[in-house]
TITI-409858 format. One line per field, with one value per residue (C-alpha): x, y, z; residue in three letters. Coordinates in Angstrom, 3 decimals, padded with zeros to 6 digits. Layout:
X <- c(X;...) .
Y <- c(Y;...) .
Z <- c(Z;...) .
r <- c(ala;...) .
end
This chain:
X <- c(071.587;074.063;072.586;076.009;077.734;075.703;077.079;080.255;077.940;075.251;076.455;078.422;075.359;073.235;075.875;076.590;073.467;072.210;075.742;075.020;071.351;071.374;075.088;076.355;077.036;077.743;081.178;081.624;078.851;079.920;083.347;081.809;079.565;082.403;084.622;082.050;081.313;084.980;085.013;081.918;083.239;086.540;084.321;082.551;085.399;086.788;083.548;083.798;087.133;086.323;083.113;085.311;088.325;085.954;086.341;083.037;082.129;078.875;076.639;074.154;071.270;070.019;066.266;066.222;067.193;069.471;073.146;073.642;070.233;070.331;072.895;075.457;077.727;080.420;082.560;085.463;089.087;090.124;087.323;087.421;091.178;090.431;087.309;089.734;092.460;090.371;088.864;092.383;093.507;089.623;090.256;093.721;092.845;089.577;091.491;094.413;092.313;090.179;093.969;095.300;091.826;091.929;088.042;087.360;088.107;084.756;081.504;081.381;084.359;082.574;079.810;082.390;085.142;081.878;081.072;084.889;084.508;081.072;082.943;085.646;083.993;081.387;084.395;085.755;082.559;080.519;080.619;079.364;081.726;078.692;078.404;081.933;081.810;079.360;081.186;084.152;082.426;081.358;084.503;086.036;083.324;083.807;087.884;087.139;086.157;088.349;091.500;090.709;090.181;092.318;092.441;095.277;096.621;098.396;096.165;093.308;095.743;096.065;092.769;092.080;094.276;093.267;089.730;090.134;092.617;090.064;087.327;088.979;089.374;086.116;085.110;087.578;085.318;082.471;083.683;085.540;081.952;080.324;082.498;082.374;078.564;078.193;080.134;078.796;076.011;076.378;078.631;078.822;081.931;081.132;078.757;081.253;083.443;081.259;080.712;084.709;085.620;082.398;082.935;083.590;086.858;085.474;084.544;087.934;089.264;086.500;086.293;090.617;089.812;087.632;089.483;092.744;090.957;089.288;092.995;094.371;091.747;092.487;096.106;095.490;093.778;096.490;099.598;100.757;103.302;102.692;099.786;101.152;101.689;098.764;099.510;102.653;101.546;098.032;099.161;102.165;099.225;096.522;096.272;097.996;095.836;093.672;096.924;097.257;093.565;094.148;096.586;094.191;092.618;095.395;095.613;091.515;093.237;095.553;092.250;090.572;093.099;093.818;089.903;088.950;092.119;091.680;087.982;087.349;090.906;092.519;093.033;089.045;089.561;091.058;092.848;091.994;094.089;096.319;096.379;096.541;099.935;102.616;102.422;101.589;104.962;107.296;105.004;104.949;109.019;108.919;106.860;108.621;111.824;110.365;109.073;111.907;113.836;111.693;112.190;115.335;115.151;112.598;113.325;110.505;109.271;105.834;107.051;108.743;105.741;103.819;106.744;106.621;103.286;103.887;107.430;105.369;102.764;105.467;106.199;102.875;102.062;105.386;104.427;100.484;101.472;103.450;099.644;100.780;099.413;102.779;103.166;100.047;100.025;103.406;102.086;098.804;100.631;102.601;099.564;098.173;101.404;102.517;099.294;099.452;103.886;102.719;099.660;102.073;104.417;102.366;100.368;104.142;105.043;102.288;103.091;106.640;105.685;103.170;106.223;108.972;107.205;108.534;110.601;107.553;108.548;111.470;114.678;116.847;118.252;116.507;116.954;115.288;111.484;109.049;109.017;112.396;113.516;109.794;109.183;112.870;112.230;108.848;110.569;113.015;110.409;108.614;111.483;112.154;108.267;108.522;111.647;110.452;114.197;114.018;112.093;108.757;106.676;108.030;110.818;109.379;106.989;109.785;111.758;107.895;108.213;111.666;111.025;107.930;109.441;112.635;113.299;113.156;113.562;110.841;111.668;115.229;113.740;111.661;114.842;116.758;114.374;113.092;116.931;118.357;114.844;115.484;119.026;117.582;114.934;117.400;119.213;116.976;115.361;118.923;119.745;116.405;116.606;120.113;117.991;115.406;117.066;120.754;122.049;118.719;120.291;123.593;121.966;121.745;118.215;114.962;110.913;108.483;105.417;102.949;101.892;098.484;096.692;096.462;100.681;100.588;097.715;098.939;102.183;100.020;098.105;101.262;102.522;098.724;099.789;103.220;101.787;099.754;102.894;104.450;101.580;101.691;105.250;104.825;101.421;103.583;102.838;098.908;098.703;101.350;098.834;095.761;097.122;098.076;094.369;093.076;095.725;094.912;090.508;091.452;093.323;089.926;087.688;085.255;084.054;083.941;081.545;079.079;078.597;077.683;075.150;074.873;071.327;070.964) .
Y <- c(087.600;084.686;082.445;080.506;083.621;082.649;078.820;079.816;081.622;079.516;075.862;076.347;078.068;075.139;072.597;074.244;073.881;070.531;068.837;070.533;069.649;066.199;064.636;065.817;062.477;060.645;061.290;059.527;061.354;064.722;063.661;062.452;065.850;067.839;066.410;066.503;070.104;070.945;069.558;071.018;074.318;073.968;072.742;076.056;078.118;076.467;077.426;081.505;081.545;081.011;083.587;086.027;085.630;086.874;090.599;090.932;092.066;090.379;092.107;089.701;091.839;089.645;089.700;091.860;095.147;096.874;098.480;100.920;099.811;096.468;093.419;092.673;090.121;090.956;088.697;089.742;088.578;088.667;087.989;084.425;084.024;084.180;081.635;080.002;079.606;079.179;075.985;074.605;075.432;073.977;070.821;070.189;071.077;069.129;065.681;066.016;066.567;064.069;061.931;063.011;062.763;066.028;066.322;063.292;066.001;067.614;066.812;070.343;070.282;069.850;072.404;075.313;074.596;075.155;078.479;079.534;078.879;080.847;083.771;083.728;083.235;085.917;088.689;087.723;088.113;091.425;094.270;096.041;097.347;096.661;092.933;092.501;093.389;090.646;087.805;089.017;088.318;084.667;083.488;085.065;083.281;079.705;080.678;081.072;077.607;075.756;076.941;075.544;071.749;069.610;071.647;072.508;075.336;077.256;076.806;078.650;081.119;082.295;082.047;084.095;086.809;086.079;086.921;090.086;091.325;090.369;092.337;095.578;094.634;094.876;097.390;099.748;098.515;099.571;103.300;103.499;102.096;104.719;107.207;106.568;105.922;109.657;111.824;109.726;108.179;105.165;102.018;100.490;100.157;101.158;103.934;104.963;105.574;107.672;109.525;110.095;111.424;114.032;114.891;118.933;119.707;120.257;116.310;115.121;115.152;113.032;110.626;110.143;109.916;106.586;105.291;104.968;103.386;101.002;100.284;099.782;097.178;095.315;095.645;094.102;091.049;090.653;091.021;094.150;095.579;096.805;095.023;091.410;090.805;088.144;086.284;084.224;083.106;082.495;080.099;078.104;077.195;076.064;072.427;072.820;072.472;074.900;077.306;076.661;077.209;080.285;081.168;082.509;084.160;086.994;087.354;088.561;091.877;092.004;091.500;093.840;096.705;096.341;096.309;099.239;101.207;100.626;101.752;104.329;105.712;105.114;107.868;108.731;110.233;113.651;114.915;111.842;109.259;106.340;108.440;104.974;104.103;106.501;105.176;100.640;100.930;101.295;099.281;096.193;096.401;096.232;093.281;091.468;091.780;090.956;087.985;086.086;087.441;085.067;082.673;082.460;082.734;080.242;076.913;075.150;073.943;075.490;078.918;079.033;078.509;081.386;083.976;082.927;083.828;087.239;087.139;086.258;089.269;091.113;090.613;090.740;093.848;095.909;094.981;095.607;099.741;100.372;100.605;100.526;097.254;095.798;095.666;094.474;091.396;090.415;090.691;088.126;085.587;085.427;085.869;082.074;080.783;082.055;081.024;077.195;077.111;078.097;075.990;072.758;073.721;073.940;070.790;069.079;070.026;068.564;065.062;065.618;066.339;062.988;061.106;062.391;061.456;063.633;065.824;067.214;070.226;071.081;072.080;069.300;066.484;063.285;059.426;058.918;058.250;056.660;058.000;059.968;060.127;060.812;063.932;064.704;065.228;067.227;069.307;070.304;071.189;072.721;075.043;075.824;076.417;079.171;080.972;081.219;079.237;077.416;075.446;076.407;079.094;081.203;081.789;083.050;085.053;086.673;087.949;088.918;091.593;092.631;093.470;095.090;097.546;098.684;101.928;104.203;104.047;102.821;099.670;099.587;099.598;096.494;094.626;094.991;093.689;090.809;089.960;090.314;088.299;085.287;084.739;084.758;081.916;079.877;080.038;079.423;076.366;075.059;075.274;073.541;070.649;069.943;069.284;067.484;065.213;065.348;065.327;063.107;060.494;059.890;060.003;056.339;054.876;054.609;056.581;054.146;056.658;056.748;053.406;054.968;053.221;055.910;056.172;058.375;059.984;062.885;062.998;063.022;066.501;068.173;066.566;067.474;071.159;071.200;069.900;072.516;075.240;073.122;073.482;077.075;077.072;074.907;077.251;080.520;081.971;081.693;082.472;085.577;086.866;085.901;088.687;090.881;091.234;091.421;093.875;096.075;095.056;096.431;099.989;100.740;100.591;102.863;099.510;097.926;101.092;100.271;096.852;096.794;101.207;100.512;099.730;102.857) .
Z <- c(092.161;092.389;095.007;095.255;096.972;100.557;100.414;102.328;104.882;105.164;104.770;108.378;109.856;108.947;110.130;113.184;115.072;113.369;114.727;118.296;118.751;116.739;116.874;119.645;121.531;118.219;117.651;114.041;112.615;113.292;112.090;108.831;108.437;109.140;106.811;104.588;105.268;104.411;100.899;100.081;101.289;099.504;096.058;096.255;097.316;093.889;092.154;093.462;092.467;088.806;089.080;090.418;087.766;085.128;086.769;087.884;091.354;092.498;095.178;097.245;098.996;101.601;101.864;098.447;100.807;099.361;100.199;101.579;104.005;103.937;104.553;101.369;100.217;098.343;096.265;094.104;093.508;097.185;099.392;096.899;097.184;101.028;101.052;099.104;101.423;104.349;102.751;102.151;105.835;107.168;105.584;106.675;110.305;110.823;108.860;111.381;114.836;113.711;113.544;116.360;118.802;119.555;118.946;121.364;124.317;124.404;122.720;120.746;118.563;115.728;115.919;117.073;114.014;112.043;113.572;113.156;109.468;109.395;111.072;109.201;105.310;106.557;107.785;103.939;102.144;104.175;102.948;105.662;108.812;111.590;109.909;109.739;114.029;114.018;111.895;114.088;117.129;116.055;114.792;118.218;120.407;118.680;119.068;122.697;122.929;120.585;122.003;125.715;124.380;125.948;129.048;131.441;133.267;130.868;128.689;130.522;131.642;128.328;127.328;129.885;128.311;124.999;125.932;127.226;124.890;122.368;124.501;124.751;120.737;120.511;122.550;120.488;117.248;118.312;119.309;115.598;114.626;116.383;115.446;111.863;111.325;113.772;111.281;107.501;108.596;106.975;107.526;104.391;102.778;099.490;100.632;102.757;100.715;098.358;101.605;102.377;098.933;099.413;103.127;104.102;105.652;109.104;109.145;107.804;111.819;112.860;109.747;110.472;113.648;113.573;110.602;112.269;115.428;113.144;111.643;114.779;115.897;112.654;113.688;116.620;115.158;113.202;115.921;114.825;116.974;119.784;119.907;118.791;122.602;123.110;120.308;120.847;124.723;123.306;120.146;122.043;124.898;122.198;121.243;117.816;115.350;116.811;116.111;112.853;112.098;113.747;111.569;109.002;111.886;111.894;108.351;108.670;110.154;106.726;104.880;106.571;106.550;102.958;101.910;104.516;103.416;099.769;099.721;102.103;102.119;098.839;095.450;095.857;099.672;098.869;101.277;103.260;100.835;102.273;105.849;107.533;105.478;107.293;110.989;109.082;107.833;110.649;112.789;109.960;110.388;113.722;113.477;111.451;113.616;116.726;115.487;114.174;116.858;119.244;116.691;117.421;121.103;121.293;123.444;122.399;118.703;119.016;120.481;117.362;115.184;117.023;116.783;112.857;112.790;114.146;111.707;108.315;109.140;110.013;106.283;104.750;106.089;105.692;101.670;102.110;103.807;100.484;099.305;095.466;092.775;092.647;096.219;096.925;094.297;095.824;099.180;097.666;096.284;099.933;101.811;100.712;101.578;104.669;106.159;105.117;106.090;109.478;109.664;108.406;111.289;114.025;113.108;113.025;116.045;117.682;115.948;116.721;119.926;120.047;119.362;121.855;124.750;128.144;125.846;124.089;121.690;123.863;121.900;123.293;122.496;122.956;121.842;118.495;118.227;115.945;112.086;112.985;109.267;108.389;110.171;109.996;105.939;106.899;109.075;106.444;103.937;106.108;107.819;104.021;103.617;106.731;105.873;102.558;100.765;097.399;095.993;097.911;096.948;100.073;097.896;094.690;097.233;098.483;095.176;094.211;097.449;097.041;093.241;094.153;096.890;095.413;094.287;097.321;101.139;102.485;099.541;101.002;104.540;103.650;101.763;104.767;107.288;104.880;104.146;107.665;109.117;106.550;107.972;111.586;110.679;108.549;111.991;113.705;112.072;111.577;115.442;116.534;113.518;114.659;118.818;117.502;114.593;114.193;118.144;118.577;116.010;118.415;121.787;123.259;123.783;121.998;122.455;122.082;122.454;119.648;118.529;117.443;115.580;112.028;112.536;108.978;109.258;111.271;108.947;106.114;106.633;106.811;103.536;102.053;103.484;101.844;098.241;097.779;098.615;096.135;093.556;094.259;093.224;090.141;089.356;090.222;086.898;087.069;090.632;090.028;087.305;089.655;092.147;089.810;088.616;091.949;093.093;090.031;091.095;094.344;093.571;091.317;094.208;091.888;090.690;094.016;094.994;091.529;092.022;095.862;094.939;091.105;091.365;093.409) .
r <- c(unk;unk;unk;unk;unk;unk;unk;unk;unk;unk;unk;unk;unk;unk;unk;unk;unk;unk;unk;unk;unk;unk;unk;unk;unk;unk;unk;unk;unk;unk;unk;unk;unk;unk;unk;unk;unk;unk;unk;unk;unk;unk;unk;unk;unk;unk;unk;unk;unk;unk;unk;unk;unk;unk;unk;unk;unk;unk;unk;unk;unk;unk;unk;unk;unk;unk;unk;unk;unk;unk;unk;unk;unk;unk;unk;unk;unk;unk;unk;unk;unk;unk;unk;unk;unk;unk;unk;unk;unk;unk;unk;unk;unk;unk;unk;unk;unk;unk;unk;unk;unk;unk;unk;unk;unk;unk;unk;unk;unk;unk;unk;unk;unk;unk;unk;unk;unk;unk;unk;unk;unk;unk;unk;unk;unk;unk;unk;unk;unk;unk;unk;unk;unk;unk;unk;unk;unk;unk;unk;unk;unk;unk;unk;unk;unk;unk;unk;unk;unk;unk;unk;unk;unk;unk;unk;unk;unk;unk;unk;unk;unk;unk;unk;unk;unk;unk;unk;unk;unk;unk;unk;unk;unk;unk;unk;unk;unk;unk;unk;unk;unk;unk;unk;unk;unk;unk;unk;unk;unk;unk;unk;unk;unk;unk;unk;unk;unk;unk;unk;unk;unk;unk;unk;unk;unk;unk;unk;unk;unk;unk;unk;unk;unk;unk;unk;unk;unk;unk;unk;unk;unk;unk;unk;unk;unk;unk;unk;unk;unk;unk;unk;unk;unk;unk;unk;unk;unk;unk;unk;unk;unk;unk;unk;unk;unk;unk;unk;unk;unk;unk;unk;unk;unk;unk;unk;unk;unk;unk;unk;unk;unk;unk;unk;unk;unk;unk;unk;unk;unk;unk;unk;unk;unk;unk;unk;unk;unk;unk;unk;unk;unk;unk;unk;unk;unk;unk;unk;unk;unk;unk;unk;unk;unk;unk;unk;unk;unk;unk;unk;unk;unk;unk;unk;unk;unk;unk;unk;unk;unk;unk;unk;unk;unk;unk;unk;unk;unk;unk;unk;unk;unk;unk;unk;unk;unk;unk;unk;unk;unk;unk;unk;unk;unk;unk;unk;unk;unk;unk;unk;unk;unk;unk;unk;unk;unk;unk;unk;unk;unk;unk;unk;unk;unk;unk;unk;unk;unk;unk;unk;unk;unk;unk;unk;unk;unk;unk;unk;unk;unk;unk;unk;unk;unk;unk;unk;unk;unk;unk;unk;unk;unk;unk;unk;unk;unk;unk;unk;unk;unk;unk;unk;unk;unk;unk;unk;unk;unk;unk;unk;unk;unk;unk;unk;unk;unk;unk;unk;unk;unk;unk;unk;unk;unk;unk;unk;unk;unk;unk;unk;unk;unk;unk;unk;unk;unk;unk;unk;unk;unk;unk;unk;unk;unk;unk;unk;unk;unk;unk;unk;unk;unk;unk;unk;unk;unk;unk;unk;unk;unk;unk;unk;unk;unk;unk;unk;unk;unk;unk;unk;unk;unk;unk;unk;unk;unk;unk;unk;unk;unk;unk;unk;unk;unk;unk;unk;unk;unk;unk;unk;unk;unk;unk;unk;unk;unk;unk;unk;unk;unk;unk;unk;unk;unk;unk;unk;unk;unk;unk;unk;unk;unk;unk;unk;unk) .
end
């Protein structure tokens, strides 16, 4: 077995508690061990990537018991383009708190970020539903915490919310869980799936039945209309760089309902195949209009960064439901970038924010303010970044889903809504650059605010954020082909199924 496949998973659970039982009133060594962490994490993130590129799906047993019985790690094209991502977004996030102070606000920063990344690499690398509960529950618990730091009213308020949305969440797992281990008896994926493509008609009702539950609770991780309500409130209240790390956090729900769907319902199921995909559609549409619709509407710079987050899935899933290779490659090669454009703007906002003193993120006018033609250019690329215009890899990633789609109605469906969505967020970006820069630039007066001592440093995760979309737009070509192979790894989940029961 590769040993290097439990890194991701075990480096954070050995940081974790030696930061909260050993640093946790020494403020520069946790920074240092985090930072550390991060790079370490991104080198073997780096490292998985090239194991998986060779095609081969590696199965970890821990404790040598194994699958369907025992515990499994799974890594193949996606779950390392995931680790992958989430190692980019880690480091980004940790450098700019670390900036901004953010992590001088409580003495557990540290430790929790850790246990977010644990969660989050082990709900990309499980391949096991009742251990994916579990990593959800860990990167939900640290979430809990993280998005309270720094404290006020609103902010509690919807934490409050966010909790118990996320509790009924999980409550709704568990009965899918129940459900689905009752009528196959087992709840590994792989197995699973073996199961579904074997099971008599009378247990097709019950196997839908907690499939589609287990759907819908991944649709509600990842704002899925009608159940994207929590997540705008919830992200515009959180200090921001805790919003954009959770911006990976809703595309674990795309992850999830594209590996579940794929293996348990996909060509093998019979009668069974792609039932989730009918009702994902129309609500992935829906989505995507309701969120850059409160783009639009938004009066303040960090609403608008949490309705893009519910926008972009909107997108991302409408191209994941089409459930076909070409779809599905497109919808990889956005996935990566979406995730980073929305983690650059939120991160900006807050150092816009830093800088504006009283007027915060607010939509209106105010005199200019330190590093105006600094974050004035950021702003730019990054509004190009979100919308997904030239030259950023949002636009490439865009043609790649239009191209993908066409060629019925559903495809048509999708062109209109990406099309007529893309106008609203040019608009919208347009409207609030012209508040925050342009109108800014002729009112009389000067902000002072934000003589910090690191004045680029906050700038400078952003512009670490935006070179990477721009080396995914220079690398387009590899990382087009990259999804390609793992879109056509994915719709052959007869190989996913060998490596985790091929010793069996």
């Amino acid at each position: 077995m590769n040993h290097w496949l439990t890194a991701p998973v075990l480096l954070p659970a050995l940081l974790a508690p030696l930061m909260l039982l050993f640093l946790r009133r020494r403020l520069m060594e946790s920074r240092v061990l985090s930072v550390a962490g991060c790079l370490a994490q991104l080198a073997f993130a780096v490292l998985l990537m090239n194991q998986a590129d060779t095609g081969l799906i590696q199965s970890y047993a821990l404790g040598g018991w194994q699958a369907p019985f025992g515990i499994v790690l799974v890594l193949d094209r996606l779950s390392a383009l995931m680790l992958l991502t989430t190692s980019i977004l880690a480091l980004a996030v940790v450098s700019y708190a670390i900036a901004s102070g953010l992590d001088r606000s409580g003495w557990h920063f540290h430790p929790l970020f850790q246990f977010q990344i644990l969660g989050l690499n082990g709900a990309f690398l499980t391949g096991d539903i009742f251990n994916l509960f579990v990593f959800f529950e860990v990167l939900l618990i640290a979430s809990y915490g993280l998005m309270l730091y720094g404290g006020g009213g609103a902010r509690l308020k919807a934490g409050v919310q966010y909790v118990v949305v996320n509790l009924v969440g999980s409550t709704l797992f568990l009965v899918a869980v129940g459900l689905i281990y009752g009528v196959s008896g087992t709840l590994n994926m792989a197995h699973l799936g073996q199961i579904v493509a074997q099971a008599p008609a009378g247990d097709h009702g019950l196997i839908l039945a907690g499939g589609l539950l287990m759907v819908a609770v991944f649709g509600l991780k990842a704002a899925l209309a009608p159940l994207h309500f929590w997540l705008p409130r919830t992200y515009a209240s959180t200090a921001a760089p805790m919003a954009a790390l959770f911006a990976i956090m809703t595309k674990v729900g795309a992850y999830c309902i594209l590996r579940f769907t794929t293996v348990t319902f996909g060509d093998m199921a019979g009668p069974l195949a792609w039932a989730p995909a009918p009702w994902l559609l129309p609500a992935a549409l829906a989505t995507m209009v309701v969120g850059f619709v409160g783009v639009l509407g938004a009066r303040y710079l960090r609403q608008m960064a949490a309705f893009a987050v519910v926008g972009s899935m909107g997108t991302l899933l409408s191209t994941i439901a089409m459930f076909t290779p070409a779809s599905t490659a497109a919808a990889l090669y956005y996935l990566p970038h979406t995730t980073l454009a929305v983690a650059a703007l939120f991160l900006l906002t807050d150092a816009i924010a830093a800088r504006r003193g009283d007027y915060g993120d607010n939509l209106t006018p105010s005199p200019p303010f330190r590093q105006n033609g600094l974050l004035s250019v950021l702003f730019l690329l990054t509004a190009v970044a979100v919308v997904g215009l030239p030259p950023l890899s949002g636009f490439p990633g865009k043609l790649l889903i239009l191209d993908a789609v066409r060629g019925d109605l559903a495809g048509w469906l999708i062109w209109a809504a990406v099309l007529g969505t893309t106008v609203l967020g040019l608009l919208a970006f347009a409207r609030a650059g012209s508040a925050l820069f342009w109108k800014s630039a002729a009112t009389p007066g000067e902000i002072s605010v934000g003589q910090g001592a690191r004045p680029l440093a906050q700038p400078a995760a952003v512009a670490g954020l935006l070179l990477v979309l721009a080396a995914l737009t220079v690398l387009g070509g590899p990382a087009t082909a990259f999804a390609e192979r793992t879109a056509e790894q994915l719709y052959r989940p007869g190989d996913y199924i060998a490596a985790v029961l091929g010793a069996n």
